[in-house]
N, C-alpha and C positions, 0 to 999 in steps of 0.2 A: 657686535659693532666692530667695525676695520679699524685697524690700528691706521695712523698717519703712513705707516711704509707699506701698506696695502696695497696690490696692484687693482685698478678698477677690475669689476666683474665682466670677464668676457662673453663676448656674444654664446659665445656656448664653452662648454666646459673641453678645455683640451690638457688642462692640467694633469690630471690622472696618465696624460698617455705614455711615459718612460715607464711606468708601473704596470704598464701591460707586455704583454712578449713583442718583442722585438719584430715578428713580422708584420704586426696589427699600423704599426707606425704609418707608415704610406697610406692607407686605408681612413686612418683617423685623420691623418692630416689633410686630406680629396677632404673630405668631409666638411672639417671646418672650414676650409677655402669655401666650397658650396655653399654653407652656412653662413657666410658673409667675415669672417675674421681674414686680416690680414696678415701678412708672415710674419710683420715685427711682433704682432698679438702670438699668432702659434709660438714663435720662437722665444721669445719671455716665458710664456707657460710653460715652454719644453725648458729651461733652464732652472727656472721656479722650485721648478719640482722635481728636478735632476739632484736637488741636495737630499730628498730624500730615497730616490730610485738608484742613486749612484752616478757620477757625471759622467761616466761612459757610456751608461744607455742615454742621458740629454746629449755629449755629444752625437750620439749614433745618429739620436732621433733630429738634432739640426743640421746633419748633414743628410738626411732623407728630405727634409723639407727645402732643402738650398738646391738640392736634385729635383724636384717638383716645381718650385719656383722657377729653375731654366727649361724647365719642358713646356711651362704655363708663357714664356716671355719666346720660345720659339716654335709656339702654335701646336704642342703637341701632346695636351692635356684636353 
């Protein structure tokens, strides 16, 4: 059962991805875009779970997705 301070269950799982290597990030995030999640949804996950990957790889991995987000808003995604 989810605690009260539970984030809803996202469309797909992107939690895990600071816990992956560093280059997989870009890849995972295409994905869940694809998969219908939205950046505020990636970017919660990617922090989520930045307390247990270390917040250097969440920030790494939100500033890959903030880099994706302007390639997706200037047609070149």
């Amino acid at each position: 059962m989810a605690s009260a301070h539970s984030p809803p269950p996202a469309k797909n799982s992107v939690q895990p991805l600071p816990l992956l290597g560093r280059r997989y990030h870009a890849t995972h995030i295409r994905g869940a875009r694809r998969n219908g999640c939205s950046f505020e949804e990636i970017i919660e996950a990617i922090l989520h779970a930045g307390v247990y990957a270390g917040m250097p790889a969440a920030v790494e991995g939100a500033n890959i997705a903030q880099g994706i987000a302007q390639e997706e808003n200037n047609g070149e995604a």
